[in-house]
Short mmCIF file of the C-alpha atoms (twelve columns), coordinates in Angstrom:
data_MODEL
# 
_entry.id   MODEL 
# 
loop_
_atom_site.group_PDB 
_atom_site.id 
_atom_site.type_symbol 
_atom_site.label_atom_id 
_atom_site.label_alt_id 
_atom_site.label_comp_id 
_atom_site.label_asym_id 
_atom_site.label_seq_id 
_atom_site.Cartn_x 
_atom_site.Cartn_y 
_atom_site.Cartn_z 
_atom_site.pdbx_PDB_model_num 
ATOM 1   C CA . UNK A 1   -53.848 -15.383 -58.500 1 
ATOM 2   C CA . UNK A 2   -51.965 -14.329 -55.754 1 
ATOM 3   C CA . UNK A 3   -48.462 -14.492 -56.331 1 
ATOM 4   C CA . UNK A 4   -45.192 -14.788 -53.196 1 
ATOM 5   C CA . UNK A 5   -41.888 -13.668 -53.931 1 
ATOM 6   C CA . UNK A 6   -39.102 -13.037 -51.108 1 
ATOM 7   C CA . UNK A 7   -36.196 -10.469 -50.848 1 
ATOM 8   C CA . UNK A 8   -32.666 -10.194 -50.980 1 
ATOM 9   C CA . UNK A 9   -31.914 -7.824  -48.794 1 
ATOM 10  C CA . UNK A 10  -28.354 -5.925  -49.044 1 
ATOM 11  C CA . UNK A 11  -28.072 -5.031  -45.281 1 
ATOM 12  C CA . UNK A 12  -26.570 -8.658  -44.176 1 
ATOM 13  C CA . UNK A 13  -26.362 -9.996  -47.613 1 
ATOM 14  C CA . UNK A 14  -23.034 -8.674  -49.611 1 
ATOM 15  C CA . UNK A 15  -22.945 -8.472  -53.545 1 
ATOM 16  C CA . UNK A 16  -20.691 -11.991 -53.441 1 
ATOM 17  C CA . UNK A 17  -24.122 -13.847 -52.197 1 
ATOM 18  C CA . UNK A 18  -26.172 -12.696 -54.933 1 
ATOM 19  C CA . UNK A 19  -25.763 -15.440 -57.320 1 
ATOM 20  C CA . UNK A 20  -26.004 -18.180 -55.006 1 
ATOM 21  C CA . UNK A 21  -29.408 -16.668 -53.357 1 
ATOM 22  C CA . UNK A 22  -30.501 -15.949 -57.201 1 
ATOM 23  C CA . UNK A 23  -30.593 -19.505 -58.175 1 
ATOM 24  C CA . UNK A 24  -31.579 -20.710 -54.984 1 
ATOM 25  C CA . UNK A 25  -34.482 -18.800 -55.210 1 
ATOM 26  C CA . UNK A 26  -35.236 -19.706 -59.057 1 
ATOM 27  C CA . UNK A 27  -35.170 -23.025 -57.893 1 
ATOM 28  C CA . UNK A 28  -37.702 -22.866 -55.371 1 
ATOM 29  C CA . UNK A 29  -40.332 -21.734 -57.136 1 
ATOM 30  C CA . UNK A 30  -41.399 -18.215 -55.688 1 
ATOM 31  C CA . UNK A 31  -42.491 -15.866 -58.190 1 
ATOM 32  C CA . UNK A 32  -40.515 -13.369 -57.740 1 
ATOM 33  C CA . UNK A 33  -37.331 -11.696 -56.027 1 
ATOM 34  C CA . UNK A 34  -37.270 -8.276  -54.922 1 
ATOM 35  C CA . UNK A 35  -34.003 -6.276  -54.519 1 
ATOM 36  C CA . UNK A 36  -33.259 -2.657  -53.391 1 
ATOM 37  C CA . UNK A 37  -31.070 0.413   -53.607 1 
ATOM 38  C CA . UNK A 38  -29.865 1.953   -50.081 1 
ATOM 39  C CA . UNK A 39  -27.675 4.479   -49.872 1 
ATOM 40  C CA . UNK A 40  -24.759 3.303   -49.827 1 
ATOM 41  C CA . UNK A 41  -25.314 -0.233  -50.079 1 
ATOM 42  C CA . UNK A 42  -25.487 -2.165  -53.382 1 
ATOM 43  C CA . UNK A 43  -26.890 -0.819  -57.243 1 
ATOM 44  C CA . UNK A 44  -30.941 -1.792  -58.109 1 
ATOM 45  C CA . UNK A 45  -30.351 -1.960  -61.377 1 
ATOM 46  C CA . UNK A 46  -26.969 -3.897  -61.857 1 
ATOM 47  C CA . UNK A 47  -28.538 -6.691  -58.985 1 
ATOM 48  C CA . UNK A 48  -31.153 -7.327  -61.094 1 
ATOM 49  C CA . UNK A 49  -29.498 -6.691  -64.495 1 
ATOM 50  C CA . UNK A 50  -27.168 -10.016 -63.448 1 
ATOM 51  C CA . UNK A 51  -30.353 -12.201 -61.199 1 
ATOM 52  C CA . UNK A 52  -31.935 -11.924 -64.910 1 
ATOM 53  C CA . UNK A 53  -29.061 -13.066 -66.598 1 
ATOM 54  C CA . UNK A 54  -28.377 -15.872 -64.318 1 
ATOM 55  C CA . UNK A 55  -31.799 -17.036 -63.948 1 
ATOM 56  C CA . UNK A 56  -34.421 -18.404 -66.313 1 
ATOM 57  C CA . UNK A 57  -38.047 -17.913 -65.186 1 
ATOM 58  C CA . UNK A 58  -37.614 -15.850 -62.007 1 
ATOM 59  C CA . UNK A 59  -38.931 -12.241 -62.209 1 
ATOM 60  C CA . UNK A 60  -36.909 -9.915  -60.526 1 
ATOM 61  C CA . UNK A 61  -38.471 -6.871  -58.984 1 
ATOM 62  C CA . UNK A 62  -36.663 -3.286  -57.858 1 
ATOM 63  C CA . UNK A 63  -38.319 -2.020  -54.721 1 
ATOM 64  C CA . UNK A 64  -37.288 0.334   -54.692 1 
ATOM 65  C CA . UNK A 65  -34.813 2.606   -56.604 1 
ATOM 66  C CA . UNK A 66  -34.725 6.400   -55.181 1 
ATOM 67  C CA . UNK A 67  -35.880 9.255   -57.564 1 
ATOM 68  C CA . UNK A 68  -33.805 11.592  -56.691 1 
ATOM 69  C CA . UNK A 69  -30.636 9.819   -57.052 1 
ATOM 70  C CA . UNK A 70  -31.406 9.288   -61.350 1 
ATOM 71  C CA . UNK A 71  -32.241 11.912  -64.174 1 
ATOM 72  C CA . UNK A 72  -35.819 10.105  -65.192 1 
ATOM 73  C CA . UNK A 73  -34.310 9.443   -68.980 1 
ATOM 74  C CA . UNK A 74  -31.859 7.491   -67.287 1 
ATOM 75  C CA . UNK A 75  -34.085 5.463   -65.756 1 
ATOM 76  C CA . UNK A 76  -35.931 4.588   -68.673 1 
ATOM 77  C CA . UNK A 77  -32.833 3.886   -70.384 1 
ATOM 78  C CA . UNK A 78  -31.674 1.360   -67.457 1 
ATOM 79  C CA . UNK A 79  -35.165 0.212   -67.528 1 
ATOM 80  C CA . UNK A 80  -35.631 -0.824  -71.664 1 
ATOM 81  C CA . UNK A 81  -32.338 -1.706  -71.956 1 
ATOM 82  C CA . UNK A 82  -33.019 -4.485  -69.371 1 
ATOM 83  C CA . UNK A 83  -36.560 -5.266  -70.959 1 
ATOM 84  C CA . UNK A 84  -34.801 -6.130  -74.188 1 
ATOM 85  C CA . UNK A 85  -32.105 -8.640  -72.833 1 
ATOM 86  C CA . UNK A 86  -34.826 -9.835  -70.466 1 
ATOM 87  C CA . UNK A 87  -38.378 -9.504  -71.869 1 
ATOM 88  C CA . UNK A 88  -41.045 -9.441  -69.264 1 
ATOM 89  C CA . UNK A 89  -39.242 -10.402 -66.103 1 
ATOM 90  C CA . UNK A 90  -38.191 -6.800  -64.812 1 
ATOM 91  C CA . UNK A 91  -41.011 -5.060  -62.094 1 
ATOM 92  C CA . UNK A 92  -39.182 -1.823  -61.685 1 
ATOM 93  C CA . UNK A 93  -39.812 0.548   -58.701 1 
ATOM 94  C CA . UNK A 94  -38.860 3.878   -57.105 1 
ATOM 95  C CA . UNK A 95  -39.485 6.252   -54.530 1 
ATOM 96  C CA . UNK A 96  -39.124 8.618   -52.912 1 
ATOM 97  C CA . UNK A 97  -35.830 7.768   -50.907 1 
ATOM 98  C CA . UNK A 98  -34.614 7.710   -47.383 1 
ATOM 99  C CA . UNK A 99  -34.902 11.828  -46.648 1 
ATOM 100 C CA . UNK A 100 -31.543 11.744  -44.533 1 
ATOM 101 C CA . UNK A 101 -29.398 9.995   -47.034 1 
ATOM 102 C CA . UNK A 102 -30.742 12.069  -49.795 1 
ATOM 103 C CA . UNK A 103 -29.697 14.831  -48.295 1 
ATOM 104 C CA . UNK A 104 -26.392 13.431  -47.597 1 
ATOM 105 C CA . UNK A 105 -25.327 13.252  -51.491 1 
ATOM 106 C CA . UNK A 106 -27.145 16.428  -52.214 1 
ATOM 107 C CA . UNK A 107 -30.106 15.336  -54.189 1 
ATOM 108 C CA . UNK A 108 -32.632 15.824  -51.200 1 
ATOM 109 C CA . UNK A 109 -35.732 17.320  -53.020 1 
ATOM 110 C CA . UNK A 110 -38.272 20.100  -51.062 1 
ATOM 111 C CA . UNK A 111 -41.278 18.334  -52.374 1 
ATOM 112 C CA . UNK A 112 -41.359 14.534  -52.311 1 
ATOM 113 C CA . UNK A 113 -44.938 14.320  -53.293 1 
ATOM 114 C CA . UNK A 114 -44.073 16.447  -56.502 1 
ATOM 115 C CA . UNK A 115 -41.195 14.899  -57.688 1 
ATOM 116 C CA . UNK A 116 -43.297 11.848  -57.801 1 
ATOM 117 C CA . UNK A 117 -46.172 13.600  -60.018 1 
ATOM 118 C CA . UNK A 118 -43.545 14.363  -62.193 1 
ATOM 119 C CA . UNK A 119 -41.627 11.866  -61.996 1 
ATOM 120 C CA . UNK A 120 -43.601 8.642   -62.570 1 
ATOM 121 C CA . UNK A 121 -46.201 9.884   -65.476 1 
ATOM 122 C CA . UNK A 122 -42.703 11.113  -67.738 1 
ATOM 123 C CA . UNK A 123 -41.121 7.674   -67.260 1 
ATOM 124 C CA . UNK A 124 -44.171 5.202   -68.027 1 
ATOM 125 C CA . UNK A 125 -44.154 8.100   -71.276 1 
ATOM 126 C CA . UNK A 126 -41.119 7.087   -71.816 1 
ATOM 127 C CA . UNK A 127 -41.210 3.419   -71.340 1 
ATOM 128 C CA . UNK A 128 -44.417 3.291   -73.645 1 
ATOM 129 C CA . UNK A 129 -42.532 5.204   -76.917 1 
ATOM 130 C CA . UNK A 130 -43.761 8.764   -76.549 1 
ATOM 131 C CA . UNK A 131 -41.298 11.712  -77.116 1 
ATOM 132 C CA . UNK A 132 -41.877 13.223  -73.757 1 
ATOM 133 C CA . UNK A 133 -41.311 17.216  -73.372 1 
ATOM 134 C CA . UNK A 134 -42.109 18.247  -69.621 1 
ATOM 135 C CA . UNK A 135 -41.046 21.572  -67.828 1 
ATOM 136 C CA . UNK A 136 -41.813 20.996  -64.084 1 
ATOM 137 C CA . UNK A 137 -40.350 21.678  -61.064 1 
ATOM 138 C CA . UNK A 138 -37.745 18.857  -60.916 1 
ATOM 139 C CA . UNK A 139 -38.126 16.865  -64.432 1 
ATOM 140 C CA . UNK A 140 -37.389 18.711  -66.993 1 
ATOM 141 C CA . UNK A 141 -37.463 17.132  -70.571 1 
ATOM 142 C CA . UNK A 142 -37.275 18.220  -73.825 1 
ATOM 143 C CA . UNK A 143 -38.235 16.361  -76.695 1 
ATOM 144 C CA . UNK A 144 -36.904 13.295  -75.432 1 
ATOM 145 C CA . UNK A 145 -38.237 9.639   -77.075 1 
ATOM 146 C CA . UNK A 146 -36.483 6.366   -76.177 1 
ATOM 147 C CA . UNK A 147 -34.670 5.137   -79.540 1 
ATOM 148 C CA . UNK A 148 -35.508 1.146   -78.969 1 
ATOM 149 C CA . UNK A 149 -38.427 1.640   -76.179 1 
ATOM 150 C CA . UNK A 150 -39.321 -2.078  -75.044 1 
ATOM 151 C CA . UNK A 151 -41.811 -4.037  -77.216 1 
ATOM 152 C CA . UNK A 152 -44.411 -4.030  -74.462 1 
ATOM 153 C CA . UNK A 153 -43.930 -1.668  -71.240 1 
ATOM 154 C CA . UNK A 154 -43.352 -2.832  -68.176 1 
ATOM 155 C CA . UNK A 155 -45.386 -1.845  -64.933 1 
ATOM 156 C CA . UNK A 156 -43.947 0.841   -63.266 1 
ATOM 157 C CA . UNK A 157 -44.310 0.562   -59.128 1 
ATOM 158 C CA . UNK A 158 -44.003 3.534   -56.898 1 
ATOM 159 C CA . UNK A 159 -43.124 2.938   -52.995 1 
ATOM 160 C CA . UNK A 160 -46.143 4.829   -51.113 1 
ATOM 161 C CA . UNK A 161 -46.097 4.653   -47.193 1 
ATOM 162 C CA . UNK A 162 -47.780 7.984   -45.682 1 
ATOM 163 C CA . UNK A 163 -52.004 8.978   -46.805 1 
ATOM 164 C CA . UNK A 164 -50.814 11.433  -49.807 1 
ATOM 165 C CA . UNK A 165 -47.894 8.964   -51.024 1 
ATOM 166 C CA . UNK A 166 -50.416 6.272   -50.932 1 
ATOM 167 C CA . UNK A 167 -53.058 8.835   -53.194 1 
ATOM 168 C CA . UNK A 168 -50.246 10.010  -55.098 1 
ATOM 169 C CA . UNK A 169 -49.148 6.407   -56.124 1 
ATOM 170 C CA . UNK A 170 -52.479 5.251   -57.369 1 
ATOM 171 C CA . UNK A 171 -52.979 8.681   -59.708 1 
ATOM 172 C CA . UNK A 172 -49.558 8.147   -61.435 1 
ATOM 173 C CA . UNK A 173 -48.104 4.514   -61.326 1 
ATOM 174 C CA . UNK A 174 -49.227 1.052   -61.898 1 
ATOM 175 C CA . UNK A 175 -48.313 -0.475  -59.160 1 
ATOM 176 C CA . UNK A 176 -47.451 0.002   -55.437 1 
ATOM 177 C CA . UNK A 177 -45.233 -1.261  -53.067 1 
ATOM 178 C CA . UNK A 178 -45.902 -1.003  -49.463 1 
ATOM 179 C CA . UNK A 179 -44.086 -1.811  -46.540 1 
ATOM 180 C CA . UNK A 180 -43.411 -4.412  -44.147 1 
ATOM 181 C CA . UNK A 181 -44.582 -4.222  -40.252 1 
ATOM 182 C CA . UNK A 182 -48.233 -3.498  -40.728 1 
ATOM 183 C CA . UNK A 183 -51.442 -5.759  -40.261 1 
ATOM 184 C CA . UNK A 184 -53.116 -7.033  -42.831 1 
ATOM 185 C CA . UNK A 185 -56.341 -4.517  -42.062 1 
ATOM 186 C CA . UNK A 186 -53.430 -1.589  -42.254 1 
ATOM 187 C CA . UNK A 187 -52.705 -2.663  -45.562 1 
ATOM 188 C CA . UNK A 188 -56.416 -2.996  -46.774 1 
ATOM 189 C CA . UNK A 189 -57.305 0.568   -45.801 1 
ATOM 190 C CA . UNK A 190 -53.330 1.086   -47.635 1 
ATOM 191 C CA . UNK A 191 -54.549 -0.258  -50.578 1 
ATOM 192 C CA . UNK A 192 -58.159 1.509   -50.519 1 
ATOM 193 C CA . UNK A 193 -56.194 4.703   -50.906 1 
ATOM 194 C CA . UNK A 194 -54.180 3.979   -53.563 1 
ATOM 195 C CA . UNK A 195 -57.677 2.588   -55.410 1 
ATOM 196 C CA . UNK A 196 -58.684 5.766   -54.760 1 
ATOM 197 C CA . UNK A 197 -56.149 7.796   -55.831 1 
ATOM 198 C CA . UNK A 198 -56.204 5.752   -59.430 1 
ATOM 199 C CA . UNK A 199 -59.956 6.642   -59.221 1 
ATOM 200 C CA . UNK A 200 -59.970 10.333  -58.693 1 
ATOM 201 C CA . UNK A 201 -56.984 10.269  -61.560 1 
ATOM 202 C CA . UNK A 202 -59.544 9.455   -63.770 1 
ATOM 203 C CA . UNK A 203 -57.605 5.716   -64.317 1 
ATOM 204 C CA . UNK A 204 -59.448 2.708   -64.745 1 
ATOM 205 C CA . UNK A 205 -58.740 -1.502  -63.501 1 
ATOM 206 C CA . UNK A 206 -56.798 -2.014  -60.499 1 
ATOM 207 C CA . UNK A 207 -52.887 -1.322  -59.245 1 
ATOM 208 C CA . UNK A 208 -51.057 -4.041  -58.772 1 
ATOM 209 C CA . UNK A 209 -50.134 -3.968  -55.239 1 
ATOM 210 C CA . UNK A 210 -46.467 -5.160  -53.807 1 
ATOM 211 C CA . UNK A 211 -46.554 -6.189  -49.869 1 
ATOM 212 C CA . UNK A 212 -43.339 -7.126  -48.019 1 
ATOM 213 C CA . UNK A 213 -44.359 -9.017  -45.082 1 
ATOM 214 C CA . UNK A 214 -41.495 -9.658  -42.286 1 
ATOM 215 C CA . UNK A 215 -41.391 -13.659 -42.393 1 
ATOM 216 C CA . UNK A 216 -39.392 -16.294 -39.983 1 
ATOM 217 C CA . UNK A 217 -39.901 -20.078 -40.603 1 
ATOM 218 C CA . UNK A 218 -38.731 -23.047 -38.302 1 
ATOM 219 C CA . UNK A 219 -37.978 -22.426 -33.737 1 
ATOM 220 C CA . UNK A 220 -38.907 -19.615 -32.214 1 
ATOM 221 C CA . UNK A 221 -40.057 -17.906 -35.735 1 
ATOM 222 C CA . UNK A 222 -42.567 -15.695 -33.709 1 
ATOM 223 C CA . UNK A 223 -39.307 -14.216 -32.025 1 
ATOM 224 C CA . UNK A 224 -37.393 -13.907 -34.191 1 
ATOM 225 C CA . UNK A 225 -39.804 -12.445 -36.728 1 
ATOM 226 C CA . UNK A 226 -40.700 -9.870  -34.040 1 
ATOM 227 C CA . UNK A 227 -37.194 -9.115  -33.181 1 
ATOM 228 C CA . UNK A 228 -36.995 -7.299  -36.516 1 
ATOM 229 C CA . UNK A 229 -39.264 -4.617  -34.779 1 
ATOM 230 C CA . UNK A 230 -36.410 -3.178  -32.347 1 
ATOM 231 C CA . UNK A 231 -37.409 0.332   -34.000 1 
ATOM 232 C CA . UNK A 232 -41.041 0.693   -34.685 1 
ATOM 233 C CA . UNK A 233 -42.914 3.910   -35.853 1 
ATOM 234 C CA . UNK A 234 -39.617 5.175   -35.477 1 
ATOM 235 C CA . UNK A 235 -39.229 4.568   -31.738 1 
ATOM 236 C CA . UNK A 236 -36.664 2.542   -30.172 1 
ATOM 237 C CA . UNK A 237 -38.144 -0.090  -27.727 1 
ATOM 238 C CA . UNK A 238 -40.574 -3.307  -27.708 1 
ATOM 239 C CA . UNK A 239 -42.569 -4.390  -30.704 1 
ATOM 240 C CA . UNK A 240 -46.252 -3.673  -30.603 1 
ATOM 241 C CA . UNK A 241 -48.404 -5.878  -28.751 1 
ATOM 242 C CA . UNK A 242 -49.860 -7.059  -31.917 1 
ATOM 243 C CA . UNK A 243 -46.142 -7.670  -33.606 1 
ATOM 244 C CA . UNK A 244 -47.515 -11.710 -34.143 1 
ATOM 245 C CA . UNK A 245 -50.101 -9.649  -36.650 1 
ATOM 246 C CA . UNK A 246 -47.673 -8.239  -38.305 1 
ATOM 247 C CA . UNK A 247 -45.481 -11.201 -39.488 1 
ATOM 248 C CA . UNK A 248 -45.365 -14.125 -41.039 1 
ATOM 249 C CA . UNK A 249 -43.932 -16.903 -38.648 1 
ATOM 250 C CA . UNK A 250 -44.087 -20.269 -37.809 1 
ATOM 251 C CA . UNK A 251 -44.817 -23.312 -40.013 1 
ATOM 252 C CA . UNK A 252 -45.211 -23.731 -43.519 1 
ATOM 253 C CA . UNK A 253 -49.467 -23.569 -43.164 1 
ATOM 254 C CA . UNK A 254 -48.620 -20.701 -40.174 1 
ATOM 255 C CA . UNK A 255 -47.211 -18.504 -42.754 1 
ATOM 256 C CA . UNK A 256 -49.884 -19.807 -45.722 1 
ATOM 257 C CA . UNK A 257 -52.404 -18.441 -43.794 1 
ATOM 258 C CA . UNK A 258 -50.868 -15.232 -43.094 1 
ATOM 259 C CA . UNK A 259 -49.839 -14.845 -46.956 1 
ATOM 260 C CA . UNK A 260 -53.555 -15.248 -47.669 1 
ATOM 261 C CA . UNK A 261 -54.263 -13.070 -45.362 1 
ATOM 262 C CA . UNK A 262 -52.652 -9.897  -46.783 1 
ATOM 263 C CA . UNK A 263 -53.698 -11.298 -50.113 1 
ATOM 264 C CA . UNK A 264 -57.126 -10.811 -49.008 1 
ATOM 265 C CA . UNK A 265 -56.578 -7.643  -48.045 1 
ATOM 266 C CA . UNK A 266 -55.913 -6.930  -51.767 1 
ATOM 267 C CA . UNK A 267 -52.530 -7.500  -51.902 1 
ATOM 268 C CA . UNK A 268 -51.348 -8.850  -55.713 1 
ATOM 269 C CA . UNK A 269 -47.612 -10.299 -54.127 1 
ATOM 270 C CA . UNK A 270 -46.988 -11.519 -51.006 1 
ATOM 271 C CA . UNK A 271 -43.138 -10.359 -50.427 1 
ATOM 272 C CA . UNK A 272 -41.667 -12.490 -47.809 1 
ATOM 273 C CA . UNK A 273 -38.142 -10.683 -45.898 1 
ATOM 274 C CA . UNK A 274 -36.378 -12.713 -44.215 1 
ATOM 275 C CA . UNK A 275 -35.175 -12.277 -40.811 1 
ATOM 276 C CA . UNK A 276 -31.360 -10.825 -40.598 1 
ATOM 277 C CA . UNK A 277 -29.902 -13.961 -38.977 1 
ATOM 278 C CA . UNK A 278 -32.649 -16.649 -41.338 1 
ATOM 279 C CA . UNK A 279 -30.462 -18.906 -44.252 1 
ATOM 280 C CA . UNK A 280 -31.670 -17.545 -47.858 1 
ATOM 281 C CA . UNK A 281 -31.659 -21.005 -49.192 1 
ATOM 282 C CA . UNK A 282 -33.392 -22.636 -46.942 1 
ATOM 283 C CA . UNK A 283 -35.834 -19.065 -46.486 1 
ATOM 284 C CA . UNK A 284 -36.345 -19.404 -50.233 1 
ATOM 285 C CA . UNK A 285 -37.058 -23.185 -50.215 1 
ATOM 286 C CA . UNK A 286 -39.960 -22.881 -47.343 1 
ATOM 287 C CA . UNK A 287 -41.035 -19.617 -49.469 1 
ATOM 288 C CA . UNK A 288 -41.543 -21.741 -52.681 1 
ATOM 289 C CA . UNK A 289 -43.986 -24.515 -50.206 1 
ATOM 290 C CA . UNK A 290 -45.932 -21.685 -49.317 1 
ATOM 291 C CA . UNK A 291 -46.178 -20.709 -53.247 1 
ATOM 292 C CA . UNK A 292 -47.168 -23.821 -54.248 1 
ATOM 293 C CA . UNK A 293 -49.896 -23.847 -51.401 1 
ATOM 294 C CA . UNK A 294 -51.319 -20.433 -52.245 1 
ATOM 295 C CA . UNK A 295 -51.349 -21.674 -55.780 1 
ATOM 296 C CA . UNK A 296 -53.031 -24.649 -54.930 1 
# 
């Protein structure tokens, strides 16, 4: 079943709001909240270390924390130390990075693509118990086995946007997350690729597959929604003329239809970002309706 979370985003949202937009979003029944780590905004892992402590039921998702910035045995530290106070409720994710502010605190790597091959496949190890001993270009391990590894692994997600990240994701992770601003048919052909790369890996069943979908409810949500495209493909100017395509805006059955759009372009979670100037509880509470519609 299709599931919809929403994000808290930390570019108008400070660290003080978290709580408050935690159990606001607990209570309106989305599946799932999404955080992430930009330089030089707010921590992945302490965000969702406290939305699991002050929430019940709500499963929290990092999307995505930057490779580059974390030894791997770190991560898998930060990662079962969280799946033993929380059991089942982390979906942890990294990537690659934004390539300018890597390079800003010195942990810009020359090959993206390999620090992910080497990356991803030594922390699922990791996660799943097994003393992991790896010599590559940028992980190097030796030996190294989690003392309490959680009871039963979590998935790991990888952030794939580009044809080889998208390959690359589906050979080494379990699940991808892909970006907001594309059309549903973008993220079918998105999601074909990372099938594909799981194939050619030899890997069996299916990737779970993350899409954050730019969302506006209520006036004008069209506009606003679209707004949000200022900078598209990297170019400053007007959104594309099929922006509307590339949203969800408008009513509560506008945006239902939309969700279940991208979820029939294979898309496991529906994650709904809200619009800079758009109130989180009141975001989250329309979310939840179009949850309980999907569901239903």
């Amino acid at each position: 079943m299709t599931r919809i979370g929403a994000i808290f985003s930390p570019h108008p949202h400070a660290p003080e709001e978290l709580r408050d937009a935690a159990l606001a979003a607990q209570e309106s029944g989305i599946d799932e909240l999404w955080l992430w780590e930009d330089c030089f905004q707010q921590s992945a892992f302490a965000a969702a270390s406290a939305v699991l402590a002050w929430t019940e039921t709500l499963h929290v998702g990092i999307g995505i924390s930057p490779m580059p910035l974390r030894n791997v045995a770190l991560t898998a530290m930060e990662i079962t130390t969280m799946e033993h106070l929380f059991p089942g409720r982390l979906l942890p994710g990294v990537g690659h990075g934004v390539l300018p502010w890597m390079e800003q605190v010195g942990a810009r790597v020359a090959s993206p693509l390999t620090l992910m091959r080497e990356y991803v496949p030594a922390l699922r190890a990791l996660l799943a118990g097994e003393e992991v001993s790896v010599q590559g270009r940028y992980v190097t391990l030796d030996r190294v086995r989690l003392d309490r590894p959680p009871t039963t692994a979590p998935l790991v997600y990888a952030a794939a946007e580009g044809p080889k990240t998208l390959l690359t994701s589906g050979a080494v992770a379990d699940g991808v997350v892909l970006d907001s601003r594309h059309t549903a048919e973008e993220v079918a052909t998105a999601v074909a690729a990372v099938q594909r790369g799981r194939s050619e890996a030899g890997r069996s069943g299916k990737p779970d597959v993350i899409a954050y979908v730019m969302a506006a409810f209520g006036a004008d949500a069209v506009a606003r929604a679209t707004t949000e495209f200022e900078v598209f493909g990297g170019q400053p100017g007007q959104p594309p003329a099929d922006a509307a395509q590339r949203v969800a805006a408008g009513d509560i059955d506008a945006v239902t239809a939309a969700a279940s759009r991208f979820a029939a372009a294979g898309v496991d979670s529906v994650v709904l970002l809200p619009t800079a100037d758009s109130d989180l509880r009141e975001f989250y509470a329309a979310a939840g309706e179009v949850a309980r519609r999907v569901r239903a």
